[in-house]
N, CA, C and O atoms as a CHARMM CRD file, in Angstrom:
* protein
*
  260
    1    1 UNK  N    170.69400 -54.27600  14.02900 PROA 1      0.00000
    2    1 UNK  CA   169.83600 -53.65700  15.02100 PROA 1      0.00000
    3    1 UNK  C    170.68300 -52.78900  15.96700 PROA 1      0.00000
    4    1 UNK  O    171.53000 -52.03400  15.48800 PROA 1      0.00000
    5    2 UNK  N    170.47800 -52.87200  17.33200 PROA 2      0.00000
    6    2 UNK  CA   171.10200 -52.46600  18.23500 PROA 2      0.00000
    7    2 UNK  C    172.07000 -52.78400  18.89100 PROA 2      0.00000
    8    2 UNK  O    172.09600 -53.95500  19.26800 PROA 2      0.00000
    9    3 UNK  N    173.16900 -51.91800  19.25700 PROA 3      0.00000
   10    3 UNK  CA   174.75400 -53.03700  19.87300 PROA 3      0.00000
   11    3 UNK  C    173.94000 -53.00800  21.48300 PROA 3      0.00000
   12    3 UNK  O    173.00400 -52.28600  21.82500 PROA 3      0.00000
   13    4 UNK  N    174.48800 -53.80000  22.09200 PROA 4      0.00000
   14    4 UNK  CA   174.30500 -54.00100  23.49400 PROA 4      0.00000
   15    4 UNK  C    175.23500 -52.47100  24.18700 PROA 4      0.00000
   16    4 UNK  O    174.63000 -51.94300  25.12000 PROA 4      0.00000
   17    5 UNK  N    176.47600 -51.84600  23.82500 PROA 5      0.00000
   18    5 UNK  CA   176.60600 -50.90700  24.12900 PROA 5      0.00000
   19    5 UNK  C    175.76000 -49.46100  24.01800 PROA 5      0.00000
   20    5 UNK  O    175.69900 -48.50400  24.79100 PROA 5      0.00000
   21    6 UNK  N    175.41600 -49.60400  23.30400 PROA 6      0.00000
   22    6 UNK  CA   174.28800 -48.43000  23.17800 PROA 6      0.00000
   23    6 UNK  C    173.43500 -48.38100  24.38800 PROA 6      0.00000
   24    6 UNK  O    172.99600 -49.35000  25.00800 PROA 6      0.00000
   25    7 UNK  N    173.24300 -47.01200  24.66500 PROA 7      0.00000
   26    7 UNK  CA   172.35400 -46.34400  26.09600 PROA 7      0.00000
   27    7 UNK  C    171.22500 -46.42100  25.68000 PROA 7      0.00000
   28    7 UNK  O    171.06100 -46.31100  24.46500 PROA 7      0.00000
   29    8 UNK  N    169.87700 -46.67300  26.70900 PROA 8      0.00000
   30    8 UNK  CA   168.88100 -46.38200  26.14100 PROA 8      0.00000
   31    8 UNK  C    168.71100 -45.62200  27.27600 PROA 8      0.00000
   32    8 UNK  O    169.16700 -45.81300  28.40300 PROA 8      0.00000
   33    9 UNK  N    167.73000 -44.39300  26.69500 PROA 9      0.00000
   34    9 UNK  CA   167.64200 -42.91000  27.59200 PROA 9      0.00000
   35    9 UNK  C    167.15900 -42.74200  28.37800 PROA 9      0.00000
   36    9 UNK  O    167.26900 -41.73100  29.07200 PROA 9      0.00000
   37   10 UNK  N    166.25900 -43.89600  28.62000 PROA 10     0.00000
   38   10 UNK  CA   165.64700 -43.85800  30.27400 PROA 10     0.00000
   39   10 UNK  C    166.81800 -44.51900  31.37500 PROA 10     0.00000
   40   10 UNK  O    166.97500 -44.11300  32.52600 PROA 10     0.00000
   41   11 UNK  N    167.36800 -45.31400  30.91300 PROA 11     0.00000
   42   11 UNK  CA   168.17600 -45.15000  31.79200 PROA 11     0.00000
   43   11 UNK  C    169.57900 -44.14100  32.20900 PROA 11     0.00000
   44   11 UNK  O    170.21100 -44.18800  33.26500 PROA 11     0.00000
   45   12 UNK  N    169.86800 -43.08200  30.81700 PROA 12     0.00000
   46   12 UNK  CA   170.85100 -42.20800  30.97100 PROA 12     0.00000
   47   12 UNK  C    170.11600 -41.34300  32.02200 PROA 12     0.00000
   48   12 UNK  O    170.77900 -41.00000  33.00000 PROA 12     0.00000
   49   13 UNK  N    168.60900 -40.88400  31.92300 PROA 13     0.00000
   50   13 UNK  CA   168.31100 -39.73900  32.35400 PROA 13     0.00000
   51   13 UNK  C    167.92500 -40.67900  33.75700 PROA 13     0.00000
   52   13 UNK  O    168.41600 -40.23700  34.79600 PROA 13     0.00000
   53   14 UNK  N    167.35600 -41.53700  33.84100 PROA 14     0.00000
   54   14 UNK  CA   167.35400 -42.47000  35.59000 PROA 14     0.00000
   55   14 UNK  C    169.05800 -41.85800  36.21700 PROA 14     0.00000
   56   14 UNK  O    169.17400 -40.99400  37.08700 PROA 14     0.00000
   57   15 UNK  N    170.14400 -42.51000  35.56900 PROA 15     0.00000
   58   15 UNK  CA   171.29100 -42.27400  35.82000 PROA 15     0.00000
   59   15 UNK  C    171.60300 -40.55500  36.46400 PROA 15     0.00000
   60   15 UNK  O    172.24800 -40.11300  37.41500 PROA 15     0.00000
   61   16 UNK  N    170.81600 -39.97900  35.44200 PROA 16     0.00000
   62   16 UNK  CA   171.66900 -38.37500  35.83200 PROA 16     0.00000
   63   16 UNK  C    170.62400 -38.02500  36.95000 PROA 16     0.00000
   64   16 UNK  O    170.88900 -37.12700  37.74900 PROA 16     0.00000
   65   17 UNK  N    169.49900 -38.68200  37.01700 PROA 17     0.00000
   66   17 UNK  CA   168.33000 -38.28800  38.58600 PROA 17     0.00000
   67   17 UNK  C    169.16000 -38.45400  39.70800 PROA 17     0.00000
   68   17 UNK  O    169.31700 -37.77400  40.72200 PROA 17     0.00000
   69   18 UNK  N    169.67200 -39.53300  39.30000 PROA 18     0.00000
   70   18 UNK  CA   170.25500 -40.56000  40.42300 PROA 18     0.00000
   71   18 UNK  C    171.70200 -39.66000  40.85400 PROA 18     0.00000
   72   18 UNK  O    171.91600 -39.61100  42.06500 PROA 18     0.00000
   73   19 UNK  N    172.49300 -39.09800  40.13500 PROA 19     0.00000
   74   19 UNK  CA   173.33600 -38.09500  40.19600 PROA 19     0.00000
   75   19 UNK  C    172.63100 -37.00900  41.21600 PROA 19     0.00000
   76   19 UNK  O    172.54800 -37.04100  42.44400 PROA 19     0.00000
   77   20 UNK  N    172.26900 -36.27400  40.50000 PROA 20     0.00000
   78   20 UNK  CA   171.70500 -35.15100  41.14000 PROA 20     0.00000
   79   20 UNK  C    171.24400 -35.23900  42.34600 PROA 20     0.00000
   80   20 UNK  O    171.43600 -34.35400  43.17900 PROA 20     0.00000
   81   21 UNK  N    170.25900 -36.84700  42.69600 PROA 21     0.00000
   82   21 UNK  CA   169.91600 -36.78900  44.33700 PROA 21     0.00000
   83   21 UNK  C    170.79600 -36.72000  45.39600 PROA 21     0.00000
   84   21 UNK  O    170.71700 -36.07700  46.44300 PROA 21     0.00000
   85   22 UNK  N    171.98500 -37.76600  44.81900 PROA 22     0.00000
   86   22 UNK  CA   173.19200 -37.73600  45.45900 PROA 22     0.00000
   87   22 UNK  C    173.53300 -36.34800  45.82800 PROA 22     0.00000
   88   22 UNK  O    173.44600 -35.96200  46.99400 PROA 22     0.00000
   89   23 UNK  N    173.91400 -35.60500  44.87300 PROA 23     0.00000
   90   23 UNK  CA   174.77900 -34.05900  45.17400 PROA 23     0.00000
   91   23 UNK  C    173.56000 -33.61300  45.68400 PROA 23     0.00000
   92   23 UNK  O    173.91100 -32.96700  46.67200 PROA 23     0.00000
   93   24 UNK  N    172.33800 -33.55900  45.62100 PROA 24     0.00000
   94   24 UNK  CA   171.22200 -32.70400  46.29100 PROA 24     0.00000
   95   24 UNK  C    171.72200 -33.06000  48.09200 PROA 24     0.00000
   96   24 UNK  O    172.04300 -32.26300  48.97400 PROA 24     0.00000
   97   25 UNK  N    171.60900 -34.63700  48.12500 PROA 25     0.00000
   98   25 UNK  CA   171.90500 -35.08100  49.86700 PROA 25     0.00000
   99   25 UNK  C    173.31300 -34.53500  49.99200 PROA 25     0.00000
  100   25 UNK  O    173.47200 -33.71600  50.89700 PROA 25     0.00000
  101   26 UNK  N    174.13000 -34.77200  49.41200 PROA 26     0.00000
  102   26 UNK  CA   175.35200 -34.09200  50.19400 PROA 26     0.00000
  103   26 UNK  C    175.69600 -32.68300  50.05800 PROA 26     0.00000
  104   26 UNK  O    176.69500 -32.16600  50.55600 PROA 26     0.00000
  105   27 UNK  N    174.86000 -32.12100  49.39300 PROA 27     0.00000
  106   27 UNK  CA   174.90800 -30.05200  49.80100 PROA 27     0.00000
  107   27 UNK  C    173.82100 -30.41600  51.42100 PROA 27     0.00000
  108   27 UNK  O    174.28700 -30.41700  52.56000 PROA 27     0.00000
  109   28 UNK  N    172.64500 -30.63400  51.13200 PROA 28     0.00000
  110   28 UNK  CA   172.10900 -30.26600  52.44600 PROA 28     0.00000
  111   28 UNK  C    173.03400 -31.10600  53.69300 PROA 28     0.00000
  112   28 UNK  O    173.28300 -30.36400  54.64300 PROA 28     0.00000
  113   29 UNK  N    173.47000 -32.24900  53.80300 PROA 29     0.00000
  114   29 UNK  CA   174.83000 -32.22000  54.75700 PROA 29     0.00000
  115   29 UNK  C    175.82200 -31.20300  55.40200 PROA 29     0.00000
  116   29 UNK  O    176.17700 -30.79400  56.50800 PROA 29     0.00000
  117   30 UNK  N    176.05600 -31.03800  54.11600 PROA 30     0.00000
  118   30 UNK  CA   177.15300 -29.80200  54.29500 PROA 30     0.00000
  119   30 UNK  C    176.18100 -28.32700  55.10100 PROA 30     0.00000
  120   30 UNK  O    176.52900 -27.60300  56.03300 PROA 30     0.00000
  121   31 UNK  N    174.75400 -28.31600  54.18500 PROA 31     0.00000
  122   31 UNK  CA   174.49900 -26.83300  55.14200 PROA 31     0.00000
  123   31 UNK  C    174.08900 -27.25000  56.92600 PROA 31     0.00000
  124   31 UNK  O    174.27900 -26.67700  57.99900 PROA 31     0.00000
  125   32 UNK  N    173.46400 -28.50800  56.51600 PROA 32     0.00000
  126   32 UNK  CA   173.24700 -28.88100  58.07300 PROA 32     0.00000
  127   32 UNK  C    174.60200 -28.86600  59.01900 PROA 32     0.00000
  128   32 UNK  O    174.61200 -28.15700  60.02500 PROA 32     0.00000
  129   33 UNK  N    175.72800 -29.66200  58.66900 PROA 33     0.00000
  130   33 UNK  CA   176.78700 -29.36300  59.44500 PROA 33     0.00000
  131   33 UNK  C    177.08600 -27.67200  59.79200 PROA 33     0.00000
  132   33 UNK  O    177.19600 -27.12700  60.89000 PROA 33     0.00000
  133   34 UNK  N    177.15100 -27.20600  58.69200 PROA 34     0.00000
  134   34 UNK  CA   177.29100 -25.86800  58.38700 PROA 34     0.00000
  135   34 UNK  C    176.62700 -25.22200  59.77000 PROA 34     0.00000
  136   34 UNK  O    177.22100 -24.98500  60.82200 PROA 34     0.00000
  137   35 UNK  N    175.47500 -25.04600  59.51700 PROA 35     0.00000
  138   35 UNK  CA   173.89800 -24.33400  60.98000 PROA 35     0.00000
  139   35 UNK  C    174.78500 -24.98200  62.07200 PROA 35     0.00000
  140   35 UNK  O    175.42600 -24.14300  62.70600 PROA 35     0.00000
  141   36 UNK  N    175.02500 -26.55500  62.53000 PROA 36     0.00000
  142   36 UNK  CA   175.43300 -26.98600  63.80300 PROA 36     0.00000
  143   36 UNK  C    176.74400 -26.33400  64.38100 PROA 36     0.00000
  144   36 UNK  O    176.86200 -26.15700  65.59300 PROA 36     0.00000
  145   37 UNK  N    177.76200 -25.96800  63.45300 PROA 37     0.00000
  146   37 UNK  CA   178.73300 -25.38000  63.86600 PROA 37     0.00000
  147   37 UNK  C    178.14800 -24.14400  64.15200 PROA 37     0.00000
  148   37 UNK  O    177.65900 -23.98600  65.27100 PROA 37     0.00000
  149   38 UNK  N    178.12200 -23.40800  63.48300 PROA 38     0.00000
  150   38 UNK  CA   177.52500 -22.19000  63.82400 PROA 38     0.00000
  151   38 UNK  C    176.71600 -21.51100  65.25900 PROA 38     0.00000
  152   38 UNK  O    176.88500 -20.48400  65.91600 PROA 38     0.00000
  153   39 UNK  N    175.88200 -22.53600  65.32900 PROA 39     0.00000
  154   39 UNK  CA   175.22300 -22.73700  66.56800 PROA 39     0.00000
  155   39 UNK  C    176.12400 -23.01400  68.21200 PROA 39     0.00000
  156   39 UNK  O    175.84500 -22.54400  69.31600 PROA 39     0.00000
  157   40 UNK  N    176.73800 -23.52200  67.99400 PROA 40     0.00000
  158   40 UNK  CA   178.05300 -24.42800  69.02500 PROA 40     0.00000
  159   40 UNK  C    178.95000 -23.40000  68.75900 PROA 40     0.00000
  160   40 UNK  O    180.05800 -23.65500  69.23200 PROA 40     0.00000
  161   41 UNK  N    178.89100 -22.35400  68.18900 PROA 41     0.00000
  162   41 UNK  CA   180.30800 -21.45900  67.80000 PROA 41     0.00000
  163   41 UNK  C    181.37600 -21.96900  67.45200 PROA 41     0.00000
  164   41 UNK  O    182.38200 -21.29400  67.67500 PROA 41     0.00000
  165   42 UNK  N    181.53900 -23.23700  66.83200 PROA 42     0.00000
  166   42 UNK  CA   182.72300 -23.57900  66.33000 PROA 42     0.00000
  167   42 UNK  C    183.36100 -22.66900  64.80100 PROA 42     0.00000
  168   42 UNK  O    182.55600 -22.05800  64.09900 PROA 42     0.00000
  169   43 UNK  N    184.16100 -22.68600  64.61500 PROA 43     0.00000
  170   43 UNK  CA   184.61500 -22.01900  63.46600 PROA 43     0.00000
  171   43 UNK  C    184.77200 -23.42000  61.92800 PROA 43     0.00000
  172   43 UNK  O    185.29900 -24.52100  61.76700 PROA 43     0.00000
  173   44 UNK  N    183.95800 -22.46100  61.14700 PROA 44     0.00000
  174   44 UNK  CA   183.13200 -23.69800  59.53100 PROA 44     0.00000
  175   44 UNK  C    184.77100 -23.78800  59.00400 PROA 44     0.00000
  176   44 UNK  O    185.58300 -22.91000  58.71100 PROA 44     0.00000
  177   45 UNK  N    184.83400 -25.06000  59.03000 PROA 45     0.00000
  178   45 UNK  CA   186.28100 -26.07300  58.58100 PROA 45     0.00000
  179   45 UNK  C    186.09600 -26.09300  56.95100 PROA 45     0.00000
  180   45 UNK  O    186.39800 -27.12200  56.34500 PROA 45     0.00000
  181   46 UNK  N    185.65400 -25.07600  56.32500 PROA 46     0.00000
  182   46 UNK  CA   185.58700 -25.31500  54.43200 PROA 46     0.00000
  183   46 UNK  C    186.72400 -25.07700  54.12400 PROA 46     0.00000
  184   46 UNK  O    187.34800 -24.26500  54.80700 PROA 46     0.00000
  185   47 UNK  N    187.22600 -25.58700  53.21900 PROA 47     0.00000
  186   47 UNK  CA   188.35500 -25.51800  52.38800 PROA 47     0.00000
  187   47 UNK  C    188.35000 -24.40000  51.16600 PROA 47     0.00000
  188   47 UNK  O    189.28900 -23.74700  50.71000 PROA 47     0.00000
  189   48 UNK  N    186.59200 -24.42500  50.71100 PROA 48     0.00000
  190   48 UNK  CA   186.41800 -23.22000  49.88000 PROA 48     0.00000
  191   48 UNK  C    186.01100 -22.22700  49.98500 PROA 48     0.00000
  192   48 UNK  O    186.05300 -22.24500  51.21500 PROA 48     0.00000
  193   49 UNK  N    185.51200 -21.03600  49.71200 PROA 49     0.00000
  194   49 UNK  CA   185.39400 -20.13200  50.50400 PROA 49     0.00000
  195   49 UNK  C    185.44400 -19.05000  50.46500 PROA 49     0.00000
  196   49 UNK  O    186.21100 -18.73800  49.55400 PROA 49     0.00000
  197   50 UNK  N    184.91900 -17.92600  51.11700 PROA 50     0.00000
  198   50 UNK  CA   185.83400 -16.42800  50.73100 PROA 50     0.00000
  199   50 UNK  C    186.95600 -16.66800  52.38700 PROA 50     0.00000
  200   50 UNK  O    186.81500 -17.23600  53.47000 PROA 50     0.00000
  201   51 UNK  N    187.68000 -16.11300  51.92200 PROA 51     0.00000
  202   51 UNK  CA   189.11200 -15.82700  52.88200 PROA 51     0.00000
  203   51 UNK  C    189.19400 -14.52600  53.49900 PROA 51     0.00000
  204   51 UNK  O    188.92200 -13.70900  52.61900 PROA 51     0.00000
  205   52 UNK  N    189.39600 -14.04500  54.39600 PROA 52     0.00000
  206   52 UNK  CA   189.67100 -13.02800  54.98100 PROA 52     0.00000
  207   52 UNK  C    190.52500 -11.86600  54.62400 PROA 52     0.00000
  208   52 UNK  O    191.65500 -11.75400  55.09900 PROA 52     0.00000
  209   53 UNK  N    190.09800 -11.13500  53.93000 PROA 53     0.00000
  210   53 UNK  CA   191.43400 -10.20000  53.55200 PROA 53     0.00000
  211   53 UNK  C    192.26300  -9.86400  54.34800 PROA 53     0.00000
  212   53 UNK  O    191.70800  -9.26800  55.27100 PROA 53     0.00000
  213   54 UNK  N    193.35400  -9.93500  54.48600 PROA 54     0.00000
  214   54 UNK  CA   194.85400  -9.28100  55.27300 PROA 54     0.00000
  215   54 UNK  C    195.12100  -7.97500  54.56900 PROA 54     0.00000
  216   54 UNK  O    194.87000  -7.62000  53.41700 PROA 54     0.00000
  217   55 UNK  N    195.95300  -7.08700  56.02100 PROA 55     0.00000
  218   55 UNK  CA   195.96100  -5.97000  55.26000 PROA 55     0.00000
  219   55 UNK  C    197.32000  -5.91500  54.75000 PROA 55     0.00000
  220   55 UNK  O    197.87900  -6.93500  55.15300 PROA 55     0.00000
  221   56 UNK  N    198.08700  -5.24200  54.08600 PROA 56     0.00000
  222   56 UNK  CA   199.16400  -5.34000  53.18300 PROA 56     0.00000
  223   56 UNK  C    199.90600  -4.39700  54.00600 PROA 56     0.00000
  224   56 UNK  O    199.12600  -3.91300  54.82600 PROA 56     0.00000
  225   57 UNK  N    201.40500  -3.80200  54.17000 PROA 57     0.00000
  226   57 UNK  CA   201.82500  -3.17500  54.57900 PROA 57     0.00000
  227   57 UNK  C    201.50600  -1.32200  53.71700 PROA 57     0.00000
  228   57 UNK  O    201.43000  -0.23100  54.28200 PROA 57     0.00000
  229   58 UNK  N    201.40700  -1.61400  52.42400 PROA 58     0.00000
  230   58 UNK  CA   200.60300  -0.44100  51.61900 PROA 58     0.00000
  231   58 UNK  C    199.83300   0.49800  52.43800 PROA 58     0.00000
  232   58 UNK  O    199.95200   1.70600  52.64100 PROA 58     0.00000
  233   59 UNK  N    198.81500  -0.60400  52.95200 PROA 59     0.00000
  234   59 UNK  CA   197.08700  -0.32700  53.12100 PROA 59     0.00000
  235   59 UNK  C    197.87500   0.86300  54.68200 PROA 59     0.00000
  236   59 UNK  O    197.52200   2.03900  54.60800 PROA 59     0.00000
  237   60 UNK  N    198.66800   0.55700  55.70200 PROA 60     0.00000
  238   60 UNK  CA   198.47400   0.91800  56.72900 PROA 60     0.00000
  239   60 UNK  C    199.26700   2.56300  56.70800 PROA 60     0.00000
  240   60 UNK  O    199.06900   3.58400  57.36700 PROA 60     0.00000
  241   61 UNK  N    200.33700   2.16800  55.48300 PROA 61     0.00000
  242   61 UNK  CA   201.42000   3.59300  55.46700 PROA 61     0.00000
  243   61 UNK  C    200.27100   4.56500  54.87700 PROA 61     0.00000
  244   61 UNK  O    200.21700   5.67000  55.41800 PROA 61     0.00000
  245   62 UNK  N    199.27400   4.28700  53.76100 PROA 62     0.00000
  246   62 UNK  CA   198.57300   5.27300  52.93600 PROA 62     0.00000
  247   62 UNK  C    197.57800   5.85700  54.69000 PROA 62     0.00000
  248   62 UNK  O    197.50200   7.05600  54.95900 PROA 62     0.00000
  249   63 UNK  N    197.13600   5.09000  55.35000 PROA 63     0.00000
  250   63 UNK  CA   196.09400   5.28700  56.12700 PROA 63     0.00000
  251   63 UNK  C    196.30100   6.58300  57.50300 PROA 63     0.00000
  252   63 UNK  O    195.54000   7.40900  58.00700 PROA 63     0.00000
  253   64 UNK  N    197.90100   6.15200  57.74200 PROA 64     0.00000
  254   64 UNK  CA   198.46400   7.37500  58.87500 PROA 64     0.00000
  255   64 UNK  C    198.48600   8.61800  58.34700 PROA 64     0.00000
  256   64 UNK  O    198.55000   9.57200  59.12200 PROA 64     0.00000
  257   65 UNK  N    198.42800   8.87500  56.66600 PROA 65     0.00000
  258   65 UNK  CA   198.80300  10.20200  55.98900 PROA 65     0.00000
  259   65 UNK  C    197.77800  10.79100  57.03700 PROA 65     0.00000
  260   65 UNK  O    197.55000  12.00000  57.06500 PROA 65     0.00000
């Protein structure tokens, strides 16, 4: 018959709901923190991100021509 290891699929797909609510609650965390800083003018502490471009010493010699 059946090994006791074997998944049965209501509970894989219970499992991956159960995933997803998780990461669903901790994105809206993150945007809620996100709005509160913003609001308070603090500057958003992400690690990921777009970054600020710097200008290169290139960028400033081409620009005086």
């Amino acid at each position: 018959m059946t090994s006791p290891s074997s998944k049965n699929p209501n509970s894989e797909q219970s499992s991956r709901e159960k995933r997803r609510s998780e990461q669903l609650r901790a994105n809206l965390a993150r945007r809620k923190h996100q709005t509160r800083s913003r609001r308070s003018g603090e500057a958003d502490e992400r690690d990921e991100g777009i970054t600020a471009a710097e200008k290169l010493p290139s960028d400033t010699a081409s620009s005086e021509s």
